[in-house]
N, C-alpha and C positions, 0 to 999 in steps of 0.2 A: 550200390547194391540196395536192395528192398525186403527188409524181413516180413515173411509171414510166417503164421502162425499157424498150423498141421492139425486140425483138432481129432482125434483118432479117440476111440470107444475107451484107450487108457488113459487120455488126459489130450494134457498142448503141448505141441514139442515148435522150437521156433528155428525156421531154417531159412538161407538166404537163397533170393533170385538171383537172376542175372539181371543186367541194366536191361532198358526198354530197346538199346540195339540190336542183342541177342536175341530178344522173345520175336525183334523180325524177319532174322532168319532163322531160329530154330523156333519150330512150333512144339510143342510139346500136345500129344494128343489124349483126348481122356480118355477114361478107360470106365470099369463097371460102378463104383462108387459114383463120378461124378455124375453119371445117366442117373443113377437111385437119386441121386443129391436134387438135380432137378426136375423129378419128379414131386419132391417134398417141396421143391419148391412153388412149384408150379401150383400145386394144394392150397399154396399162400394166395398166389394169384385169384385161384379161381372165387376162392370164399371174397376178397378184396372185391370182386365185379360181382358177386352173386351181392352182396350189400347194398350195391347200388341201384341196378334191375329192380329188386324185390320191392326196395320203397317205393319206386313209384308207378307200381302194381297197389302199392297199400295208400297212397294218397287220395283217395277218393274215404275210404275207412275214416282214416287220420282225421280229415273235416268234419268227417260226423260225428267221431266224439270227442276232439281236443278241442273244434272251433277255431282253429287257428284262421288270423287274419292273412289276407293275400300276403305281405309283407311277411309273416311268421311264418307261411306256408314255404315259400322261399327259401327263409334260410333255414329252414326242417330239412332243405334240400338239399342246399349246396351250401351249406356253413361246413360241412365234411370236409367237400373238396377245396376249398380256401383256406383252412387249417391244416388237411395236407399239404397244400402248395405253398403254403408261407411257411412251413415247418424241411419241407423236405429238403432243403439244400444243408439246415441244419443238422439235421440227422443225417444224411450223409457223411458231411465232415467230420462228424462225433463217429459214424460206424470208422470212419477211417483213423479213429486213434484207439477205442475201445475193444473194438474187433465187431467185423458186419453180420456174423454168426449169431453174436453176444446181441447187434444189436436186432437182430430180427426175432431173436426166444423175449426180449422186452416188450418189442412190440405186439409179440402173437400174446403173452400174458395177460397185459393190459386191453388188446381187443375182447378178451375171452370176458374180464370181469365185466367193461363197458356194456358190451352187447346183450348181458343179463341187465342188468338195469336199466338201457333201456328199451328194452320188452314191457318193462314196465311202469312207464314215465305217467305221472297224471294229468300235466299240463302240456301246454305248446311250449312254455317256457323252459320246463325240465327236456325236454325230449330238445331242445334246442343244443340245450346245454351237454348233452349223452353224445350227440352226434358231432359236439366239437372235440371232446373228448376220445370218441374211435377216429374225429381227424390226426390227434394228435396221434392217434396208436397206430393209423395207418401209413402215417409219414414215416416211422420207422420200417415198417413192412417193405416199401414200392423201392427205394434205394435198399435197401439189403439184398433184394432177391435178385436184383438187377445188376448191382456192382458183383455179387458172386459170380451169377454165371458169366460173366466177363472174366473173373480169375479163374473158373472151374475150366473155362475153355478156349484156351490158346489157340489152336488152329483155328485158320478163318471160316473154313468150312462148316468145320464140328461147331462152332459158335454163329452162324446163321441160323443153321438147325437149331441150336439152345433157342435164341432168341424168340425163332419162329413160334417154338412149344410154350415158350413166355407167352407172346401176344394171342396162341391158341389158349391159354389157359382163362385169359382172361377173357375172352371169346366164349370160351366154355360156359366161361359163368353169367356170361350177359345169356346163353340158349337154353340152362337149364335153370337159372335165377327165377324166371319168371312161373316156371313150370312147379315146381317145389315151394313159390312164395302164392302162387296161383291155389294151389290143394290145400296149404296153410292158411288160406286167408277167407275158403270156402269152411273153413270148420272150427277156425281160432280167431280170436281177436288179430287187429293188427301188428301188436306187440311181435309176434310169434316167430315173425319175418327176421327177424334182430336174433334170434336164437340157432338158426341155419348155422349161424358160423362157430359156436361153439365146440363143437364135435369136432371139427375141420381142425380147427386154432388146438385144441388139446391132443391132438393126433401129430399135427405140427410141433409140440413142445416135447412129444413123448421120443419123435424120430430125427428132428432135426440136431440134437447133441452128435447123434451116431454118425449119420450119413454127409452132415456138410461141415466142408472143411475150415477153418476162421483167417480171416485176411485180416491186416492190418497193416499201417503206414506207420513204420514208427520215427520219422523224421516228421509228421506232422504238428502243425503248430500249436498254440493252445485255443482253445474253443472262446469264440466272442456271443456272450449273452444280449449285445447290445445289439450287434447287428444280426442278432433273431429278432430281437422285441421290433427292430426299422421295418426289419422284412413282413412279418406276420401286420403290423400295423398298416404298414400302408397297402396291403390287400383288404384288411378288413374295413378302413377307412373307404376307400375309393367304393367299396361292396357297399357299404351302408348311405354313400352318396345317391347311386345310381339307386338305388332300391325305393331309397325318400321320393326322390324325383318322379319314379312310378307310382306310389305310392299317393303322395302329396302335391305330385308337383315341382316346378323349384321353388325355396324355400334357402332361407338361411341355411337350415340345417342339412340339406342337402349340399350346396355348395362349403359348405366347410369339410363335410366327410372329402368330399372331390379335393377339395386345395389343402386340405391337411396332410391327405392320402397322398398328394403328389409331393408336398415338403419331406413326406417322410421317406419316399420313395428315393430324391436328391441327394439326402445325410445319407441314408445306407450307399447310393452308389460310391460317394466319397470317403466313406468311411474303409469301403470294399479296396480305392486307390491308396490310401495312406497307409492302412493297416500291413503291419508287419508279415502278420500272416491272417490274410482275408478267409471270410468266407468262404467267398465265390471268389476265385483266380478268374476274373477280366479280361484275362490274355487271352482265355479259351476261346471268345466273341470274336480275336484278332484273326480267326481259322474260316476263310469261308466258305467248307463244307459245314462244318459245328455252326454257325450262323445260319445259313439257309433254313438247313433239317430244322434246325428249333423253330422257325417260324415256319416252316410247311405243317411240322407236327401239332404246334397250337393250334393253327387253322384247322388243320382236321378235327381233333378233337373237339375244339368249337362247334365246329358244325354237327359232329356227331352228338354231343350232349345237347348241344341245342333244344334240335327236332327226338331225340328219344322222349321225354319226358313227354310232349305235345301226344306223341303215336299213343304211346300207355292210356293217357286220358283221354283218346279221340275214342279209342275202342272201346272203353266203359262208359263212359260218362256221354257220349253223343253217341254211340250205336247199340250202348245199353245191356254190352258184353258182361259174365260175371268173371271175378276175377282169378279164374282159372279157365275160360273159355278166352280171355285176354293173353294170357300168357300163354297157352295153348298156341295162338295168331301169333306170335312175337317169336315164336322157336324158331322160323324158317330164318329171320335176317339173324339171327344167333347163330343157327349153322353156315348161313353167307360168311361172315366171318372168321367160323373157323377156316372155311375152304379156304377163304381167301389169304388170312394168314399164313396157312401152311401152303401153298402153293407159292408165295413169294420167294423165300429161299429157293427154290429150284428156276422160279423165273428170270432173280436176278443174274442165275448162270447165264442165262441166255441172250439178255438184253438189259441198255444201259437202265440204272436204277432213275435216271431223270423219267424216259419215257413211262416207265412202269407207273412214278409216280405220280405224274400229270394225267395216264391216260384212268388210274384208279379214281383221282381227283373229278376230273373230267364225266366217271362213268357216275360218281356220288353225285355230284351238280344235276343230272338229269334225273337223278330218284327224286332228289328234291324238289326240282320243280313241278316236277310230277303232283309233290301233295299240294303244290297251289289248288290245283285242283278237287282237293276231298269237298264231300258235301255231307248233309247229314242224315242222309238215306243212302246207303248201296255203293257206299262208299269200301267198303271191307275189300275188295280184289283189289282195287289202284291201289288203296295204303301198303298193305302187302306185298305188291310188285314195287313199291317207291319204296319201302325198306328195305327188300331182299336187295335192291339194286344197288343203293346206297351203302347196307353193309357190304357185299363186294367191291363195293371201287374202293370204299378205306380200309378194310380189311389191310391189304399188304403196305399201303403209308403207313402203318404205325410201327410195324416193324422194322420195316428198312432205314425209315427216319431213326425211330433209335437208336440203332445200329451205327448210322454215321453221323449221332451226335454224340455217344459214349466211345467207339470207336476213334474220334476225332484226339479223343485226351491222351495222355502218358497212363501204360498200366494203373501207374501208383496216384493218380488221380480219377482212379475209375469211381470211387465214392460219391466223392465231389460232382463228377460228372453226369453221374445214372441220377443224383440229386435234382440236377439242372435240368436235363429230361423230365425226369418226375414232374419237377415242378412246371414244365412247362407247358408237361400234359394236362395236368391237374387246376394248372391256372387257366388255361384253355375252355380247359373243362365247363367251371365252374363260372369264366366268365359266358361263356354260351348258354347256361342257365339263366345268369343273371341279367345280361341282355337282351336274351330273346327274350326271355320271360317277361322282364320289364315292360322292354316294346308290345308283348300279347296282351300284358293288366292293363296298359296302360290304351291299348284298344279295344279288347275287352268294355273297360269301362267307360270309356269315350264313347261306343255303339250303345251301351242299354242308358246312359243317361239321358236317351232321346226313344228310344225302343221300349223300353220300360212300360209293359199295360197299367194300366189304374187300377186301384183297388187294393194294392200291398200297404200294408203298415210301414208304418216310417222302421223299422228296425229290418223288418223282412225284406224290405230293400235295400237296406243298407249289405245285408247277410246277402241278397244275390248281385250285388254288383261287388262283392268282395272277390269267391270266385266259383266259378263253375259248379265243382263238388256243394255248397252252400246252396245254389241255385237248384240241383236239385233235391238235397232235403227240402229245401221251403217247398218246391213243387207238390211235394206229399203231404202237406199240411196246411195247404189253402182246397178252395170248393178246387174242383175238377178241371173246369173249364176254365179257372183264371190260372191252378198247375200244370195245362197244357200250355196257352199263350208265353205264361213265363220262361216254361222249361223250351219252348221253341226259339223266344226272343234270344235266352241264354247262350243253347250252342249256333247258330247265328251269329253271336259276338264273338262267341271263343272259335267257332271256323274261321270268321275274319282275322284274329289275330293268326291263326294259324298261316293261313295263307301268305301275310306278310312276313314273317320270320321264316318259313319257308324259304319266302322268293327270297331275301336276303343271305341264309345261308349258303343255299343253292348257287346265287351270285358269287360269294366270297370261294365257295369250290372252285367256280370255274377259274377266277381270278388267280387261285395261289395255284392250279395247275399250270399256268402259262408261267409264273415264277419259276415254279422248280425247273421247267424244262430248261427255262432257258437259262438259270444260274447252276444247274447243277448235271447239266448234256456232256460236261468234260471224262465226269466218271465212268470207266470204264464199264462193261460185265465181267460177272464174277465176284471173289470174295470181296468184301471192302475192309480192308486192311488200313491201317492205323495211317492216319494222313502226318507228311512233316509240316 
């Protein structure tokens, strides 16, 4: 039996399940609270995506008045999502002894104070440090909302649907993110962007005691601080190798982030087989629908983080958009994604969830290659058709995959498991940033070390081979004619990076659609129901 916990407007009253055999043949179907419930959820969602959009709308700002180094600029980026991902498996485990309710009003708390300050970071260094800090706030957010609507909704049906309004929500916020961080950024500093989620998070602390119900596992084990500190280390090590390497080069210190990052990466997996009560249960990898999804789903995510970031700056910074005529461009592949998330649940009625996922895969691969092609004129229509297309074919992967990697666990390991998801979105995520990005500076800078006109100061070239946004402040404050050449040489480098991280993601697309098909063609259509 599995206690949970009932949290109702008079308090918590704690009542038992049935075992995991009975939830597979009786479903129990929700009713009107759990619909509100995830609605308030879904709030959490959208502000969680509207955070990530919005900054890098404000990255062009950021460089002109933090000055951050390409290296700084980076982890301004994705130090979020790599703190969420080495955080979130933990905070799952901990929702699942404290209660996931308990721990999602933690997390909306602590986003609410972070995001005020930093609105208002002075340096690259502070704002470094604000955004590792809403990592840590969001690692509680992404497993709480995720592990609920898994307890909120029993039947397979009623729970595609949840799912779907999940992966719409954060859809949502990737389509109106840019639009509200776009009118914000034409009239406020860049701070401003950080402040969106305020309102959202305090609306969430005020409704979610009433409407969502508290789960908890209380045969769970006790919590390992040590194999947090493995977990979060060897992502932040492995990130700071890769980063130097773009960066510097290699370098000692490069390869020790690398081989430290991997030592540390070894002790946590072993740590995870010995321990009494792990982490992360290992056995879940023993499942090869849970195995697949998680690697189809990193890939996508990969590829999707990748090339967003690239689109954002292609449309300001090389076509010279402002940043509310940007975001403005960026709504359509936001609405691709809602479409496409919610069309998935109904799709996978129809047909097996391999092909759906291969042929979404499939359809992102040709958005991508697509932007091998942008140039820096008159480029605006292909960007936009290679995004809108793009968001359509992952659109419904993200949701289906999660579904059959949280699905794949025991109810009473839904914590743990929406964790491993999170995190494998989130590491996904961030390493898509951090590679492609790397691979783009590190082309970038390879092009203008030969490209480079005469006539800059040793400092003013240093500032435009850092990065793009750099290249064009100094444009405005050289004569005319040597801030054309430059500002020409510039995006020239940063197309050509484009181009090849393109072609690389767009490859790794098509690649893990021929995986899924062919590891995961067994799955029926219809609900996906909990594997033995």
């Amino acid at each position: 039996m599995t206690a949970i916990d009932i949290g109702t407007a008079e308090g918590t009253r704690t009542v038992d399940t049935v075992d995991q055999s009975v939830h597979k043949d009786v479903a129990t179907l929700a009713g009107r609270t759990e619909w509100v419930g995830l609605l308030v959820l879904a709030l959490a969602c959208l502000v969680y995506a509207m955070d990530l959009t919005v900054l890098h709308l404000a990255v062009p700002m950021i460089s002109a008045d933090l000055h951050p180094t390409s290296s700084q600029l980076l982890w301004i980026i994705d130090v979020y999502g790599f703190m969420v991902a080495g955080l979130l498996i933990t905070m799952g485990t901990l929702g699942d002894r404290i209660g996931r309710r308990r721990m999602l009003m933690i997390g909306a708390a602590l986003f609410t104070v972070v995001s005020v300050v930093a609105a208002f970071a002075p340096t690259a260094e502070a704002l470094i440090v604000c955004r590792a800090l809403l990592g840590i706030a969001g690692a509680t957010l992404a497993p709480s909302t995720l592990s609920l609507i898994f307890n909120m909704f029993r039947d397979p049906r009623q729970r595609s649907v949840a799912v779907g309004v999940w992966v719409g929500a954060f859809s949502a916020g990737g389509a109106v993110g840019p639009i509200f961080g776009g009118v914000l950024l034409e009239n406020f500093w860049w701070g401003s962007v950080f402040l969106l989620a305020v309102p959202v998070m305090v609306l969430l602390l005020a409704l979610g005691p009433k409407v969502l119900p508290e789960f908890r596992d209380p045969e769970a084990g006790r919590l390992d601080p040590i194999s947090a500190v493995l977990c979060v280390g060897t992502m932040i090590a492995v990130v700071f190798g890769m980063k130097k390497i773009a960066q510097d080069g290699v370098g000692a210190a490069a390869l020790s982030g690398l081989f430290g990052g991997a030592a540390l990466g070894v002790l946590f997996v072993r740590r995870q087989l010995t321990s009494a009560d792990p982490m992360l249960d290992l056995r879940l990898f023993r499942l090869s629908r849970f195995r697949v999804a998680l690697l189809v789903n990193i890939v996508g995510i990969f590829v999707a983080f990748g090339y967003f970031l690239f689109v954002a700056q292609y449309f300001q910074l090389v076509l010279g958009m402002s940043p509310l005529h940007a975001g403005l461009v960026m709504v359509p592949s936001g609405l691709g994604f809602i479409v496409g998330s919610q069309l998935a649940p109904r799709l996978v009625q129809l047909m097996r969830p391999a092909y759906l996922i291969g042929g979404g895969l499939a359809l992102a691969g040709v958005g991508l290659l697509m932007m091998t092609q942008l140039s820096a004129s008159g480029g605006y229509g292909l960007a936009l058709a290679a995004s809108v297309i793009s968001a359509l074919g992952l659109a419904p992967v993200f949701g289906i995959t999660t579904e059959l990697i949280v699905g794949a666990a025991p109810p009473e390991q839904a914590g743990a498991a929406s964790g491993v998801s999170e995190t494998g979105a989130e590491f996904g995520g961030a390493l898509g940033i951090s590679i492609l990005g790397s691979i783009s500076i590190a082309i970038y800078r390879g092009d203008l070390s030969s490209a480079l006109p005469a006539g800059l100061s040793e400092a003013d070239a240093g500032s435009v081979r850092d990065t793009l946004g750099a290249a064009v402040q100094v444009s405005t404050q050289v004569p005319a004619a040597l801030g054309e050449s430059v500002l020409a040489a510039a995006r020239e480098a940063f197309l050509h990076g484009v181009h090849i991280t393109a072609g690389i993601a767009g490859v790794a697309s098509l690649a893990i659609a021929v995986v899924s098909i062919r590891k995961l063609r067994d799955i029926p259509a219809g609900p996906l129901t909990h594997e033995d």
